[in-house]
C-alpha positions in Angstrom: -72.0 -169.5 -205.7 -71.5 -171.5 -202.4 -69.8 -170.4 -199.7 -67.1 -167.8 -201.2 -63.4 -168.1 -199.5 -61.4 -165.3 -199.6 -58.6 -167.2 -200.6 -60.3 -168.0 -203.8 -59.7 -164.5 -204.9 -55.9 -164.5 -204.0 -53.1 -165.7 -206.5 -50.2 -167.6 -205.2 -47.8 -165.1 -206.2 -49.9 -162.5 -204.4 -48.2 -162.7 -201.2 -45.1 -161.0 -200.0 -44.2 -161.7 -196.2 -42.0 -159.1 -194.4 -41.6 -157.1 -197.4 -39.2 -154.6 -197.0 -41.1 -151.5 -198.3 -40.7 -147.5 -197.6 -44.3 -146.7 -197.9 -47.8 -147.6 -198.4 -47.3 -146.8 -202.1 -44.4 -149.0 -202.3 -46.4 -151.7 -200.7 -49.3 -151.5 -203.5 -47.0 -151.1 -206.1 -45.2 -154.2 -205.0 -48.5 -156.4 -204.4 -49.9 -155.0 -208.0 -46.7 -155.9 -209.6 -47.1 -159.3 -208.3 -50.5 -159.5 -209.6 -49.7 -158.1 -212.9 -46.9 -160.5 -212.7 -49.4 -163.7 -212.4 -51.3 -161.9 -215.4 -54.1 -160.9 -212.9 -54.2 -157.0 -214.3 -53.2 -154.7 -217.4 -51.5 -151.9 -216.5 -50.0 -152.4 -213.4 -49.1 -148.6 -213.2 -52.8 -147.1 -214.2 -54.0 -149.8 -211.1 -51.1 -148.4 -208.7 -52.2 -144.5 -209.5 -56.0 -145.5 -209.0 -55.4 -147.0 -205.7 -53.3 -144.0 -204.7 -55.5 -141.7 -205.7 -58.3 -143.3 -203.6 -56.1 -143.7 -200.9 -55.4 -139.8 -200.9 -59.2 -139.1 -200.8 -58.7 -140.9 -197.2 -57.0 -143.5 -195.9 -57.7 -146.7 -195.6 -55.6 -147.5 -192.6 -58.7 -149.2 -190.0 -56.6 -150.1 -187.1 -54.9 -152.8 -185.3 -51.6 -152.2 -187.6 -54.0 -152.7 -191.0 -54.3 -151.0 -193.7 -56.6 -152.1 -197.1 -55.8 -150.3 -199.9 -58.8 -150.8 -202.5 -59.8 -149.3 -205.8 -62.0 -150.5 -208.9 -60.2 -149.7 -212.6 -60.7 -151.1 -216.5 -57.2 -153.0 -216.0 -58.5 -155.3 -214.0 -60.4 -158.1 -215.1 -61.7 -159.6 -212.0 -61.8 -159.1 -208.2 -58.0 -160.2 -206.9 -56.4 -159.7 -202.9 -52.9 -159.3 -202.6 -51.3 -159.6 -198.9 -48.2 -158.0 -197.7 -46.8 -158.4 -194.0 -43.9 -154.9 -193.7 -40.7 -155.9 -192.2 -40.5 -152.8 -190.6 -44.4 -150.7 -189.8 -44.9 -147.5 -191.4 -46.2 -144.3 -189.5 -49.9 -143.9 -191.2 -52.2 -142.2 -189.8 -55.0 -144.4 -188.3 -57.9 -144.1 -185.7 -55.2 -146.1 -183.1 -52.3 -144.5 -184.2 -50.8 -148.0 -184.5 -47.8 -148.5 -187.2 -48.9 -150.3 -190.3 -47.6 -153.5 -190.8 -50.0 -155.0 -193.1 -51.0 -154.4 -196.3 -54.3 -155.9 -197.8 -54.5 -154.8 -201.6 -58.1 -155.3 -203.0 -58.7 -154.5 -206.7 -61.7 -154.8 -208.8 -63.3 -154.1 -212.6 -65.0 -151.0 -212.9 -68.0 -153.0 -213.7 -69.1 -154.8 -211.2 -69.0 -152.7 -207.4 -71.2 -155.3 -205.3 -68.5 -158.1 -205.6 -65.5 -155.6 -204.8 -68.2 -154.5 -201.4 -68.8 -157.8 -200.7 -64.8 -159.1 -200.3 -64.0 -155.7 -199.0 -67.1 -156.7 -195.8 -65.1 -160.0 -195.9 -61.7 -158.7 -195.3 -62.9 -156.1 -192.7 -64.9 -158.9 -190.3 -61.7 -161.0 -190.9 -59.3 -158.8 -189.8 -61.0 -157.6 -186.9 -59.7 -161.1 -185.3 -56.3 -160.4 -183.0 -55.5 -164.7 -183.9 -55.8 -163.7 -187.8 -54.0 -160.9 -187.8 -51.5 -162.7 -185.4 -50.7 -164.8 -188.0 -50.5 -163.1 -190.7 -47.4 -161.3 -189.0 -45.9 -164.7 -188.3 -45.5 -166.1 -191.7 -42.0 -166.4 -192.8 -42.5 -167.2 -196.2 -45.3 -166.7 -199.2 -46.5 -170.4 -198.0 -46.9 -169.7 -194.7 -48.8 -166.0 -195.6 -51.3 -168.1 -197.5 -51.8 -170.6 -194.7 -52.8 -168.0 -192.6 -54.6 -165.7 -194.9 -56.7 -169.3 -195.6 -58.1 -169.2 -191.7 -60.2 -165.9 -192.6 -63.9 -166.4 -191.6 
């Protein structure tokens, strides 16, 4: 498979800088309608309500302002990441009690859970880094969120 780039599992339309958004479910709901948009999912409501539903079993808020939204369903076809940077952080509760400001969405087919484990390892080491996550926030535009989501390691 080579060396697998987590941009290769993001669509162009998948990015939404500085969304203005009133909660983490507005925030997925935005980032699957942008997918569902692109024609990356069925269903964008069934994929919204699976994602909430795992988020309510607990939060998925890890720190440093992140939070990484994930859940596997039949509407989607293969494993797609969605970014969104919040232009103004939501109080979520998190093990730093930092504000969330970033939204990673990471949906998967029911089918297939190693892939979905595999990104999701991806996404955690990535974000870890202050200079990646320091650039995410400074994207103004969908362009410039891409550019930066492109220097995960």
């Amino acid at each position: 498979m080579g060396s697998m780039k987590l941009l290769d599992y993001t669509t162009t339309c998948g990015f939404l800088p500085h969304a203005k958004c009133a909660s983490v479910e507005d925030a997925v709901a935005r980032l699957v309608g942008a997918l569902a948009s692109a024609g990356e999912l069925g269903d964008p409501g069934s994929v919204v309500a699976e994602v909430m539903r795992r988020e309510a079993e607990g939060s998925t808020a890890i720190g440093g302002g992140l939070v990484i939204p994930h859940a596997r369903c039949a509407a989607v076809p293969a494993v797609r990441v969605a970014v969104a940077t919040l232009a103004e952080p939501l109080d979520v509760p998190s093990d730093d009690g930092l504000p969330v400001d970033v939204v990673i969405l990471l949906v998967g087919p029911d089918g297939d859970p190693r892939q979905m484990l595999r990104v999701l390892a991806r996404l955690a080491r990535a974000v870890k880094s202050d200079a990646f996550r320091d650039g995410l926030r400074a994207a103004d535009d969908a362009g410039g969120l891409r550019a930066a989501f492109a220097k995960a390691i």
